[in-house]
DRENTORKOL-3810 file (N, C-alpha, C; in nm, 4 decimals):
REM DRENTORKOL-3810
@n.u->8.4490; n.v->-0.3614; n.w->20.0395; ca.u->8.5081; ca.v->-0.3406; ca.w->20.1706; c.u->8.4898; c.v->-0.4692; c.w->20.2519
@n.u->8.5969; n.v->-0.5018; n.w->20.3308; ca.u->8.6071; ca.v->-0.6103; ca.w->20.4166; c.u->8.5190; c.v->-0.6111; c.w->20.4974
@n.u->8.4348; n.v->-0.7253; n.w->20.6049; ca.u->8.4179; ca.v->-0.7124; ca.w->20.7319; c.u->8.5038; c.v->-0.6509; c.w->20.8402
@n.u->8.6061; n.v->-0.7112; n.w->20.8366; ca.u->8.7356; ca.v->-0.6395; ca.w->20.9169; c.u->8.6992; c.v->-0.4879; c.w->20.9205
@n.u->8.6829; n.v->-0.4220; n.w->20.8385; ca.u->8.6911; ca.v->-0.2789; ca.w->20.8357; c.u->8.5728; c.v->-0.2085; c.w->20.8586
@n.u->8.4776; n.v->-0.2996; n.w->20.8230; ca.u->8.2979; ca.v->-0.2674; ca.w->20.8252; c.u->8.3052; c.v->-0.2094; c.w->20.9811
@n.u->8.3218; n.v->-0.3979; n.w->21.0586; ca.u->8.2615; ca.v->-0.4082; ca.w->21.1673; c.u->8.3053; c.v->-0.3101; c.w->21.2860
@n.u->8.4271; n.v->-0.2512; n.w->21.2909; ca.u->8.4273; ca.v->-0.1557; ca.w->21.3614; c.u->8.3521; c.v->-0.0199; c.w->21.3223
@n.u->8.3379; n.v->0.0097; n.w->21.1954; ca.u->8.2667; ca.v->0.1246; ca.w->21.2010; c.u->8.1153; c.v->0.1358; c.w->21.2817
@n.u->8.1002; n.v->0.0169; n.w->21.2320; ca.u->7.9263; ca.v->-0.0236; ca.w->21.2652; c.u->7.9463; c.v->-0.0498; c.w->21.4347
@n.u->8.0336; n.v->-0.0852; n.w->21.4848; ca.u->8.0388; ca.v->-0.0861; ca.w->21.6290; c.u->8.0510; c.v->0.0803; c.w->21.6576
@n.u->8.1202; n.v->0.1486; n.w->21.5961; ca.u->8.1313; ca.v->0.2860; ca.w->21.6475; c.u->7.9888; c.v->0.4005; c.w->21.6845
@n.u->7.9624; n.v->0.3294; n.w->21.4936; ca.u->7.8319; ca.v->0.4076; ca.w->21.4995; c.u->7.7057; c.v->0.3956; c.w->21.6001
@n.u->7.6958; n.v->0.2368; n.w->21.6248; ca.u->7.5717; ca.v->0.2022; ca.w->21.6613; c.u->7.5852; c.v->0.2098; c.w->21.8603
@n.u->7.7335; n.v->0.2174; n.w->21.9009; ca.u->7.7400; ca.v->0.2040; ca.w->22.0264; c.u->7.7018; c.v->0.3423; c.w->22.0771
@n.u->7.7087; n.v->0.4854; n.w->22.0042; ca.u->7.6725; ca.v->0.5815; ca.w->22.0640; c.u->7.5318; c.v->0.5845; c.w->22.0968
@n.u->7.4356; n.v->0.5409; n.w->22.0335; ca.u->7.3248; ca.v->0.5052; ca.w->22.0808; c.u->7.2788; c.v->0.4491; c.w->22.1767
@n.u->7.3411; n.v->0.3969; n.w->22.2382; ca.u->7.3423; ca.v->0.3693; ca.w->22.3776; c.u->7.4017; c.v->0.3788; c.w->22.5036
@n.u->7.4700; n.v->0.5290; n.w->22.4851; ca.u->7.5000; ca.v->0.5843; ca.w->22.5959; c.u->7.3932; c.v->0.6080; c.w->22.6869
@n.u->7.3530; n.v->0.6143; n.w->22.8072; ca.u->7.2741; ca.v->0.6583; ca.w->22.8899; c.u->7.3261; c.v->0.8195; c.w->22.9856
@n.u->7.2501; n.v->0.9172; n.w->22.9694; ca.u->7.2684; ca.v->1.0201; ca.w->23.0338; c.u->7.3164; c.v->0.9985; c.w->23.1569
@n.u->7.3360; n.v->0.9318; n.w->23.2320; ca.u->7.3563; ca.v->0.8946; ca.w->23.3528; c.u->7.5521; c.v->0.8745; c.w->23.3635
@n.u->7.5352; n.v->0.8235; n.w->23.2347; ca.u->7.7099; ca.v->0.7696; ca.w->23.2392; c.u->7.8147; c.v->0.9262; c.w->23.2762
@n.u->7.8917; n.v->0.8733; n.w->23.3523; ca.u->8.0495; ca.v->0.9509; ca.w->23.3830; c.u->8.0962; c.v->0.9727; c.w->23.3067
@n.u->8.1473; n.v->1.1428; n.w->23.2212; ca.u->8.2256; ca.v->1.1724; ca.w->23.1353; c.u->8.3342; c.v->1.0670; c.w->23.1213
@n.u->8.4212; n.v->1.0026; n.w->23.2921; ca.u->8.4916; ca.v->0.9230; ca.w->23.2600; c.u->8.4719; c.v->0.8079; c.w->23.1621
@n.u->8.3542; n.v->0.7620; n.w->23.2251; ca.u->8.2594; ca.v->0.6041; ca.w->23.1317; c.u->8.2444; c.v->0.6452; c.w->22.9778
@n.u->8.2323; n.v->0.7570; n.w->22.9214; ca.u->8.2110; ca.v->0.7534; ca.w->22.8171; c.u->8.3479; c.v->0.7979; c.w->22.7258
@n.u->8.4630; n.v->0.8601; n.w->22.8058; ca.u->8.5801; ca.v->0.8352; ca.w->22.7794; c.u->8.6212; c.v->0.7349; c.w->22.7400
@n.u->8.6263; n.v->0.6309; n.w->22.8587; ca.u->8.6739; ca.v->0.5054; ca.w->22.8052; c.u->8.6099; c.v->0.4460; c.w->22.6983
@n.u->8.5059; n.v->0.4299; n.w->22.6974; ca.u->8.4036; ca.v->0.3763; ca.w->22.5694; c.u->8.4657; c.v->0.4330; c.w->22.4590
@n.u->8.4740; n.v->0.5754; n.w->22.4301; ca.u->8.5562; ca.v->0.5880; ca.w->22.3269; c.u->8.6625; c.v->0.5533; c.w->22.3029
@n.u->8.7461; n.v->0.5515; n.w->22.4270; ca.u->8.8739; ca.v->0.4744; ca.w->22.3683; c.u->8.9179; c.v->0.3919; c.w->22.3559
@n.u->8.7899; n.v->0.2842; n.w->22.3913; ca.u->8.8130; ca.v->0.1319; ca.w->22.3611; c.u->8.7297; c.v->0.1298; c.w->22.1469
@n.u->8.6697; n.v->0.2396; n.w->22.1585; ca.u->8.6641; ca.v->0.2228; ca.w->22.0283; c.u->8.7171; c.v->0.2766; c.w->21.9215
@n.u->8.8028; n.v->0.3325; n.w->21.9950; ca.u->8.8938; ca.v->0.4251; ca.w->21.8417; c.u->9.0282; c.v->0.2943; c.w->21.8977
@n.u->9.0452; n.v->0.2309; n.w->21.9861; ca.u->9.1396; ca.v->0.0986; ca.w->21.9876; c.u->9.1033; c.v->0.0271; c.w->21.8507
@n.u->8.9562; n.v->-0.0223; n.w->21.8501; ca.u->8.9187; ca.v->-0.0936; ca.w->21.7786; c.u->8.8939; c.v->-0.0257; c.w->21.5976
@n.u->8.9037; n.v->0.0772; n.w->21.6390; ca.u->8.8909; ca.v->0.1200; ca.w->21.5130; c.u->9.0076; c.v->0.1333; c.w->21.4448
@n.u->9.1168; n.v->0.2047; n.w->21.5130; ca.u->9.2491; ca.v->0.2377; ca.w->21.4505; c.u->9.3642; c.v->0.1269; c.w->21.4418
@n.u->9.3276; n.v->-0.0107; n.w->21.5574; ca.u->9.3883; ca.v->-0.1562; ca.w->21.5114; c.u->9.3427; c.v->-0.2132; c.w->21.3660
@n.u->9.2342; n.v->-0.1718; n.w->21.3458; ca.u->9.1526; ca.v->-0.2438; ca.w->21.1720; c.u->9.1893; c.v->-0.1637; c.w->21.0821
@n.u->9.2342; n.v->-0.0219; n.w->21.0917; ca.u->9.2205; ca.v->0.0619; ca.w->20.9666; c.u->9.3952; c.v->0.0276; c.w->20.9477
@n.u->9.4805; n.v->0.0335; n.w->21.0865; ca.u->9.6416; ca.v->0.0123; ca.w->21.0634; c.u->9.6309; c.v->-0.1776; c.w->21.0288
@n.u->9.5197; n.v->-0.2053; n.w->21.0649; ca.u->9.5800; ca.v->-0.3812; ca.w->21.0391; c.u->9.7143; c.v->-0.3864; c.w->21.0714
@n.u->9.7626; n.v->-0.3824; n.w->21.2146; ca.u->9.8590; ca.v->-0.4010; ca.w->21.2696; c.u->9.9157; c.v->-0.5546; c.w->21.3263
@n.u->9.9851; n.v->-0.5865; n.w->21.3163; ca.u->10.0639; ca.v->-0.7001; ca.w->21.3340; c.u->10.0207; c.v->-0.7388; c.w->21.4789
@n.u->10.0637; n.v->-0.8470; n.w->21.5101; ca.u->10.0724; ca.v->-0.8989; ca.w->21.6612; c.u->10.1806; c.v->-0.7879; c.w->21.7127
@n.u->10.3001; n.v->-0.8424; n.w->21.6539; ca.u->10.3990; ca.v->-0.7555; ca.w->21.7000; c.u->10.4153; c.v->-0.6063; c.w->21.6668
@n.u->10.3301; n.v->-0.5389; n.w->21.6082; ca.u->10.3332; ca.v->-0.4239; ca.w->21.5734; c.u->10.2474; c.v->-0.3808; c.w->21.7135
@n.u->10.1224; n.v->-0.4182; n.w->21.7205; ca.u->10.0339; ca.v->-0.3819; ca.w->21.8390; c.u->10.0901; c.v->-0.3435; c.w->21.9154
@n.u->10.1638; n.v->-0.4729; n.w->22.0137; ca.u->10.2534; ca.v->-0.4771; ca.w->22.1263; c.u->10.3552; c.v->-0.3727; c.w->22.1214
@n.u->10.4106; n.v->-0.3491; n.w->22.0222; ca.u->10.4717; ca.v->-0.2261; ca.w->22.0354; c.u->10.4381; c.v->-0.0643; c.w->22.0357
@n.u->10.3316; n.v->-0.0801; n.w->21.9447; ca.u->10.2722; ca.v->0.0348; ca.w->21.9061; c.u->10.1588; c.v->0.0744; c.w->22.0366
@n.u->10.0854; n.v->0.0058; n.w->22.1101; ca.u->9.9931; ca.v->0.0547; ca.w->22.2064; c.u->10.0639; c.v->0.1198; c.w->22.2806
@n.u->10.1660; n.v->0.0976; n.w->22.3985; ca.u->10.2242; ca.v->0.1716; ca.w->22.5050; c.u->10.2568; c.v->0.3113; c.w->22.4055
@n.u->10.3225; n.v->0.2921; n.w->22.3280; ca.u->10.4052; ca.v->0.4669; ca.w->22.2499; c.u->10.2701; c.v->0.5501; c.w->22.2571
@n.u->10.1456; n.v->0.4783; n.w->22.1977; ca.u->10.0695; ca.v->0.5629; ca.w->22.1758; c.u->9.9509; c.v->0.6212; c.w->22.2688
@n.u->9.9264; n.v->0.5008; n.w->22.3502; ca.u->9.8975; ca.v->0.5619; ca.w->22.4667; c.u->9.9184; c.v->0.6651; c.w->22.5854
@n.u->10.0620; n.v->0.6413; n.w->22.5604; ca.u->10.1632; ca.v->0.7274; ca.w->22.6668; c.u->10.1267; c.v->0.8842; c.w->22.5785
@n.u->10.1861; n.v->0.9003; n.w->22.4617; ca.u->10.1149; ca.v->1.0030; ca.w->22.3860; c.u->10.0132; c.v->1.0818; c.w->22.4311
@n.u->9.8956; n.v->0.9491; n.w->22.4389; ca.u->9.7524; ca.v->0.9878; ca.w->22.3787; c.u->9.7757; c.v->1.0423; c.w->22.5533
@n.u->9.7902; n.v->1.0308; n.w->22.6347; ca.u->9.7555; ca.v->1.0365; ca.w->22.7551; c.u->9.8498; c.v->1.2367; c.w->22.7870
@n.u->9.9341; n.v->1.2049; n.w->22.7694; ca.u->10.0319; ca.v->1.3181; ca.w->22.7929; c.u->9.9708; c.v->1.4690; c.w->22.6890
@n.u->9.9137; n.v->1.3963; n.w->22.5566; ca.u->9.8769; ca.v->1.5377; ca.w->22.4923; c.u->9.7141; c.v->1.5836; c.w->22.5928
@n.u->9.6265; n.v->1.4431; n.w->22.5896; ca.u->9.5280; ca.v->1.5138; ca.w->22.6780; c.u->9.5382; c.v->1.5864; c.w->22.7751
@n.u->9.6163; n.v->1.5218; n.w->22.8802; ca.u->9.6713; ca.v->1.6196; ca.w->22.9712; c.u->9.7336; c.v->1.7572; c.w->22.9418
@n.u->9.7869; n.v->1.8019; n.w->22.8499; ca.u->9.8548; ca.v->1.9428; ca.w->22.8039; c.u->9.7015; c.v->2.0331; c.w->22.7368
@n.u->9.6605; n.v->1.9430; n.w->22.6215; ca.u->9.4961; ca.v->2.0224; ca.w->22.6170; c.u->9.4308; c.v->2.0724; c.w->22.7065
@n.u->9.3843; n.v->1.9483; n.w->22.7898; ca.u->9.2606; ca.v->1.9592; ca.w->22.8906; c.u->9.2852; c.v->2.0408; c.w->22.9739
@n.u->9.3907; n.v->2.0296; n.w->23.0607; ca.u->9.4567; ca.v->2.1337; ca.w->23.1800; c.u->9.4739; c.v->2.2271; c.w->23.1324
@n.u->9.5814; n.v->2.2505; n.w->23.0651; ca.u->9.6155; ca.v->2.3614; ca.w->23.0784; c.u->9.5445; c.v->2.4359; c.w->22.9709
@n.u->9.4605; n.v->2.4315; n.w->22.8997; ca.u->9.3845; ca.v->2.4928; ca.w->22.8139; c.u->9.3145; c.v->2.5028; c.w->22.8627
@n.u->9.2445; n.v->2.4449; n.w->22.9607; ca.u->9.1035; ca.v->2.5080; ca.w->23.0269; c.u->9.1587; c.v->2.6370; c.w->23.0795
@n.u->9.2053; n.v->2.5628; n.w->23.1654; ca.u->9.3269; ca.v->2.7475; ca.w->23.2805; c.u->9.3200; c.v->2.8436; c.w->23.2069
@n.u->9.3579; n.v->2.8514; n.w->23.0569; ca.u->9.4086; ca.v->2.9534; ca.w->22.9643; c.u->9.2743; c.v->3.0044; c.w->22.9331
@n.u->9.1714; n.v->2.9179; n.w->22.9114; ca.u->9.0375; ca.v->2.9541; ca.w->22.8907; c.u->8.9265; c.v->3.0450; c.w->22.9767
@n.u->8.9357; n.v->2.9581; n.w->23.0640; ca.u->8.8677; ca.v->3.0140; ca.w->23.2254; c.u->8.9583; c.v->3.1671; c.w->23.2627
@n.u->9.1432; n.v->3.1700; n.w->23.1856; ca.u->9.1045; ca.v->3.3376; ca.w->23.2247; c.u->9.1112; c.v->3.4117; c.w->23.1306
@n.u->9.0596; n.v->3.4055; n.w->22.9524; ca.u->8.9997; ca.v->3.4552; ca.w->22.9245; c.u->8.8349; c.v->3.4799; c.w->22.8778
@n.u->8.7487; n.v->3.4751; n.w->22.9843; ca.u->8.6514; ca.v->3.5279; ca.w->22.9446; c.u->8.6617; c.v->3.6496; c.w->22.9470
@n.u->8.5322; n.v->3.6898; n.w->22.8494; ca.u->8.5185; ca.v->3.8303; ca.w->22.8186; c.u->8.5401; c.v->3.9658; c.w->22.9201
@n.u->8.4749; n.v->3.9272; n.w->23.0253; ca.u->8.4813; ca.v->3.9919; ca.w->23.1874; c.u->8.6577; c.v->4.0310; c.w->23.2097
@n.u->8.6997; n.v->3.9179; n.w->23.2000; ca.u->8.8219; ca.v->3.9195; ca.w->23.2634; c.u->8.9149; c.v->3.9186; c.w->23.1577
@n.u->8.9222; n.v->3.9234; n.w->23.0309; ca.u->8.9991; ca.v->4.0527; ca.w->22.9767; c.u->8.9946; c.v->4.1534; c.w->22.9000
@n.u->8.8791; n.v->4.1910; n.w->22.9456; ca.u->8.8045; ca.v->4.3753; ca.w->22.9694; c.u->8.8935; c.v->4.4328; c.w->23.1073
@n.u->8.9261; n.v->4.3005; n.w->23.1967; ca.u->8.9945; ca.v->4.3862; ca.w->23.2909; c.u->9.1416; c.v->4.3497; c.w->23.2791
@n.u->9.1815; n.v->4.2727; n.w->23.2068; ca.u->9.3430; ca.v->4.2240; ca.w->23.1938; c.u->9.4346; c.v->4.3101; c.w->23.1586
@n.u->9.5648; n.v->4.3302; n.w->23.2346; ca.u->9.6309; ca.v->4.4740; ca.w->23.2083; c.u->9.7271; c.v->4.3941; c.w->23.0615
@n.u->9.8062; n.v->4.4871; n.w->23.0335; ca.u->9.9156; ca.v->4.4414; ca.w->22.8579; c.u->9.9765; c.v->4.3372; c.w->22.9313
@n.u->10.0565; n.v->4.3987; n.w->23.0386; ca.u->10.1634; ca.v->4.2710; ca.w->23.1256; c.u->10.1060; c.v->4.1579; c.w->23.1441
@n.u->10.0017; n.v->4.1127; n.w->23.2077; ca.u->9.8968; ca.v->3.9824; ca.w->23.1711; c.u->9.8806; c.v->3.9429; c.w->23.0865
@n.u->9.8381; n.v->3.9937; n.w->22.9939; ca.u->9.7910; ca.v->3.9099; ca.w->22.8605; c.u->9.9054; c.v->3.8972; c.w->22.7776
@n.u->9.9951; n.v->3.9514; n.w->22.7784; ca.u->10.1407; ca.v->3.9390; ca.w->22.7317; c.u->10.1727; c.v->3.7879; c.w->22.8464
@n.u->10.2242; n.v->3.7505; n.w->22.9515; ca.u->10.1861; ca.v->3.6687; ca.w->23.0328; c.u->10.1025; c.v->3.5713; c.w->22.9694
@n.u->9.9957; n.v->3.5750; n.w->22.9648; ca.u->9.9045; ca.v->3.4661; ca.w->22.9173; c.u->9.8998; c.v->3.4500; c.w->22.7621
@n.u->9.9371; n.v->3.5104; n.w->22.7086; ca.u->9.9460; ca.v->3.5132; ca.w->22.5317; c.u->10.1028; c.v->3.3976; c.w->22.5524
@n.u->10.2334; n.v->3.4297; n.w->22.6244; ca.u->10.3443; ca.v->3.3695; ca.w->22.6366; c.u->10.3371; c.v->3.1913; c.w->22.6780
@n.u->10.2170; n.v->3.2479; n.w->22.7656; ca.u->10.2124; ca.v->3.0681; ca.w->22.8465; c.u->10.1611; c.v->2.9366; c.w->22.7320
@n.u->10.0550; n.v->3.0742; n.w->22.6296; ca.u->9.9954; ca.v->2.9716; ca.w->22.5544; c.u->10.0509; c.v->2.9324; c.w->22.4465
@n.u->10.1455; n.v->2.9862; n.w->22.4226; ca.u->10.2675; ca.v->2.9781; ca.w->22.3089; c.u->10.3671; c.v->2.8650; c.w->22.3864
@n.u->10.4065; n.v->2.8922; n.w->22.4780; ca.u->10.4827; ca.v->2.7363; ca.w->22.5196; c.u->10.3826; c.v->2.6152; c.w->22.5386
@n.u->10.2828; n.v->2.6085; n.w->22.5848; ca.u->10.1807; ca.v->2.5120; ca.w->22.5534; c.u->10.1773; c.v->2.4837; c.w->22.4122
@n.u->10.1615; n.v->2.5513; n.w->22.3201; ca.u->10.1210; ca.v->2.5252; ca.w->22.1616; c.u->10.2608; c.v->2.4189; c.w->22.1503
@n.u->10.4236; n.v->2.5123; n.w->22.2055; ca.u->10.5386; ca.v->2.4568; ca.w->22.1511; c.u->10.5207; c.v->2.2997; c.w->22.2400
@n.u->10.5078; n.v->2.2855; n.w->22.3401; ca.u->10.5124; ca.v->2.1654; ca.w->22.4143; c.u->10.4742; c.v->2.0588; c.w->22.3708
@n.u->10.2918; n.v->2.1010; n.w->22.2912; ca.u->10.2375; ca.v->2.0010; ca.w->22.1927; c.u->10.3383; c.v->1.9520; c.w->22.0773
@n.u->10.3347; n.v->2.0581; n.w->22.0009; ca.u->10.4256; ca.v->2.0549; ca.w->21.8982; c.u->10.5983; c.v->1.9333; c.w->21.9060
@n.u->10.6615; n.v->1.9577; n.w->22.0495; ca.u->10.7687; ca.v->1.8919; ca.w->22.0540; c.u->10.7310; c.v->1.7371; c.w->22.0726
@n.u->10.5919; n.v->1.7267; n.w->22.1426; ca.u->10.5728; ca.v->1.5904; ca.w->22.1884; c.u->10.5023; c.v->1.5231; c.w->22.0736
@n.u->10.4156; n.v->1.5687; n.w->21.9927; ca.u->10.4041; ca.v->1.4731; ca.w->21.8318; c.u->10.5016; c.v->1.4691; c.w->21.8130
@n.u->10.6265; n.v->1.5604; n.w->21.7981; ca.u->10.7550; ca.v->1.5420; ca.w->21.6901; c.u->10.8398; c.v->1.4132; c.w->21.7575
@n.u->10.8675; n.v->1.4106; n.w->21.8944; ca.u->10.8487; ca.v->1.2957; ca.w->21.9524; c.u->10.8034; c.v->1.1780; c.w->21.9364
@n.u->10.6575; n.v->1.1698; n.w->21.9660; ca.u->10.5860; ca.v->1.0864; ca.w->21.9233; c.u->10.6177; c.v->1.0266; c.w->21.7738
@n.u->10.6054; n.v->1.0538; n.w->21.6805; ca.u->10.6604; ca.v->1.0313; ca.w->21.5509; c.u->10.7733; c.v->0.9608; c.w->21.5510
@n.u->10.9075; n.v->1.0383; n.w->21.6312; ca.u->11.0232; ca.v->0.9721; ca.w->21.6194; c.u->10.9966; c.v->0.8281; c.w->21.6960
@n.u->10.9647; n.v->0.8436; n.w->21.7899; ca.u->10.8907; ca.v->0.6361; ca.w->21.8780; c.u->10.8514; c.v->0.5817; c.w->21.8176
@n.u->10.7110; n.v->0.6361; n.w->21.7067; ca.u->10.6446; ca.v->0.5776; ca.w->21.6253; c.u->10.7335; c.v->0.4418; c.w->21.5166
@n.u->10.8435; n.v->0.5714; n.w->21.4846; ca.u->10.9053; ca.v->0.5397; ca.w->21.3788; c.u->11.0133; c.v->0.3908; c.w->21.3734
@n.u->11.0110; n.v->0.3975; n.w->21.4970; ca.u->11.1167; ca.v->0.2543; ca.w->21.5713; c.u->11.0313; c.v->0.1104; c.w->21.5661
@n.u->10.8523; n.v->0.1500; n.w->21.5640; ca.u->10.8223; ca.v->0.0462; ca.w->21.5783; c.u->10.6916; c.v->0.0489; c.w->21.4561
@n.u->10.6721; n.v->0.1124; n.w->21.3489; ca.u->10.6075; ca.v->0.1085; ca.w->21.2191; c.u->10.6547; c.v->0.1425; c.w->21.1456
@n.u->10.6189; n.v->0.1247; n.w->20.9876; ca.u->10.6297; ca.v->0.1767; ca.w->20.8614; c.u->10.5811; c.v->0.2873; c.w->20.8709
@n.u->10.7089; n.v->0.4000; n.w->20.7976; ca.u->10.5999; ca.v->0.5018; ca.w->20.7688; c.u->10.4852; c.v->0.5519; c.w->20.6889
@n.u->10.4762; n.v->0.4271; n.w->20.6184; ca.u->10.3081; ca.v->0.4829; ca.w->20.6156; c.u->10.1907; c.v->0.4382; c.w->20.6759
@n.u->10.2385; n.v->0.3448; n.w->20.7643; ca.u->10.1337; ca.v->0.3217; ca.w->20.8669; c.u->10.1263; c.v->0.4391; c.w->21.0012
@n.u->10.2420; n.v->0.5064; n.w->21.0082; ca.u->10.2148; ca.v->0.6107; ca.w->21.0698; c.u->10.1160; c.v->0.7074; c.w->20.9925
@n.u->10.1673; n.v->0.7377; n.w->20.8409; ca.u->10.0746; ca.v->0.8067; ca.w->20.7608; c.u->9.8926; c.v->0.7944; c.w->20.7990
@n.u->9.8979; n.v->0.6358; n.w->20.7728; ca.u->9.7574; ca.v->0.6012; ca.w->20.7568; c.u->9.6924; c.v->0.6021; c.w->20.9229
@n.u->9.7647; n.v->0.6337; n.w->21.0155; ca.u->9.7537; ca.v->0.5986; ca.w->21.1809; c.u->9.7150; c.v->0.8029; c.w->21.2026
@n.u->9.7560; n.v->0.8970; n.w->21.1208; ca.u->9.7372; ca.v->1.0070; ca.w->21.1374; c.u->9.5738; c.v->0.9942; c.w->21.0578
@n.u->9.5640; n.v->0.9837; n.w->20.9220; ca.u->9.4577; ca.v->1.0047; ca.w->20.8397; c.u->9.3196; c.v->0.9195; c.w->20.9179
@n.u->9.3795; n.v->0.7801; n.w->20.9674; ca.u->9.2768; ca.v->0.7284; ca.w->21.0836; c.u->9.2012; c.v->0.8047; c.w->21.1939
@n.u->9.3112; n.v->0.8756; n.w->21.2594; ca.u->9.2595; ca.v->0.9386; ca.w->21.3896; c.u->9.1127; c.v->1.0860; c.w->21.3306
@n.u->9.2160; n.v->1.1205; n.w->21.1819; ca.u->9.0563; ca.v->1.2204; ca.w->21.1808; c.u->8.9761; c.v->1.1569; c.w->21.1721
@n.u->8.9703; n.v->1.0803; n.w->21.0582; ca.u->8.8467; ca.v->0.9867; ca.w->21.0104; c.u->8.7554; c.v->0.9306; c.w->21.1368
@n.u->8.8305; n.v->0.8990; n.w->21.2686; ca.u->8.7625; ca.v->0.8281; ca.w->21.3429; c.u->8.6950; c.v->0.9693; c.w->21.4417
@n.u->8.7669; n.v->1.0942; n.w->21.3969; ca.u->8.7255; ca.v->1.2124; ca.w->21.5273; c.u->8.6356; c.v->1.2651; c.w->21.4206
@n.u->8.6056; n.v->1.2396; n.w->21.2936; ca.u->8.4746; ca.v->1.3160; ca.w->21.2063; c.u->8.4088; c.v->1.2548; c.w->21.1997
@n.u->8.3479; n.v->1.0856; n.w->21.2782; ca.u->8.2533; ca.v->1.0075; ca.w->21.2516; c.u->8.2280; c.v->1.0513; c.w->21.4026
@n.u->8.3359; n.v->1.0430; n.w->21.4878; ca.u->8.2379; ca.v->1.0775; ca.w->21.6511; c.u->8.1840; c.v->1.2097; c.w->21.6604
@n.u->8.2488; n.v->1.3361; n.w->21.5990; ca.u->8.1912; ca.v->1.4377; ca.w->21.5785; c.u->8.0769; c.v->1.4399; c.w->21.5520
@n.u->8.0329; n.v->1.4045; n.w->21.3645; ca.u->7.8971; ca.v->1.3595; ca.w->21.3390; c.u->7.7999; c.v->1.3246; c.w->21.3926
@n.u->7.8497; n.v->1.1995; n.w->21.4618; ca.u->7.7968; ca.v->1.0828; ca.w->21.5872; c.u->7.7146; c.v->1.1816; c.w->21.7195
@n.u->7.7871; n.v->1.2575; n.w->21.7415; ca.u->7.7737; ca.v->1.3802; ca.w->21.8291; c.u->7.6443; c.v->1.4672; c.w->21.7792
@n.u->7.6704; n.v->1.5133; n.w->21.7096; ca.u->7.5816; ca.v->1.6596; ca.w->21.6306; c.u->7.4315; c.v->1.5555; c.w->21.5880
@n.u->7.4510; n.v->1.4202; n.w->21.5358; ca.u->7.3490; ca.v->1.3939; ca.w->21.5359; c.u->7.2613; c.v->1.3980; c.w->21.6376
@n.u->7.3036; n.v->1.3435; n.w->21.7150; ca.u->7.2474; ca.v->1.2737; ca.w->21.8263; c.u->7.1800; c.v->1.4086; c.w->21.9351
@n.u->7.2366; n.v->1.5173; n.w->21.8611; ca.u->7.2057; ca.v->1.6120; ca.w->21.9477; c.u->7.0524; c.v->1.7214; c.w->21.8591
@n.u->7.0745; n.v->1.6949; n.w->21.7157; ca.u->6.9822; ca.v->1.7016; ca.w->21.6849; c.u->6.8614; c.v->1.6623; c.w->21.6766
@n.u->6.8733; n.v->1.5154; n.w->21.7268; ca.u->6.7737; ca.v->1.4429; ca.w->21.7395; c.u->6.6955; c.v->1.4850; c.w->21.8827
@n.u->6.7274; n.v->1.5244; n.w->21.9779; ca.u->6.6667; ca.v->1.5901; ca.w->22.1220; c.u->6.6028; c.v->1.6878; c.w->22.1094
END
């Protein structure tokens, strides 16, 4: 294995270790996403001109699906706890079963999207390898996670 490919892992791994409890969910947001930048530029070995094209598509993405998760899945979350649908009538949860089904479809249209942008400015199998990246890089922060929590 290359350096190229090493050195971001070893930046991934070793930077969670020095988060400080103190840091802003935001602060540690960004930290991650300056390192899955760095991680998923080395694993696509993307061009000059591939970059430049490929960051905005995927950002805009990355930004628009968080927003559809985070929001509106919390909402969907926060009203089902247990409490509150022990008291939810059929018409509600029919209601809220509906909302979360156009959320699921919304995701769904905006990868299929995403993909088609993708496709204007990579090979498809660097899209391939740009999908198989993103787990790889969300089962090392996972890990990264669970360790670190075992260790407390």
């Amino acid at each position: 294995m290359n350096i190229k490919k090493i050195l971001p892992i070893l930046l991934l791994l070793s930077s969670f270790n020095f988060y400080a409890q103190s840091e802003s969910m935001k602060d540690k947001k960004e930290q991650i996403k300056a390192l899955k930048v760095a991680f998923l530029t080395t694993e696509l070995d993307l061009t000059t001109k591939e970059a430049e094209k490929f960051w905005p598509v995927y950002n805009t993405f990355d930004d628009k699906q968080f927003e559809i998760r985070h929001l509106k899945m919390k909402a969907y979350k926060q009203r089902m706890g247990e409490a509150d649908l022990n008291r939810m009538t059929e018409s509600q949860a029919v209601l809220l079963l509906t909302q979360m089904e156009n959320t699921d479809e919304e995701l769904f249209l905006l990868r299929k999207n995403y993909t088609k942008n993708l496709r204007k400015v990579l090979p498809a199998v660097k899209i391939i390898k740009l999908r198989i990246s993103e787990e790889g890089f969300n089962r090392k922060l996972l890990h990264q996670y669970r360790d670190r929590g075992n260790r407390k």
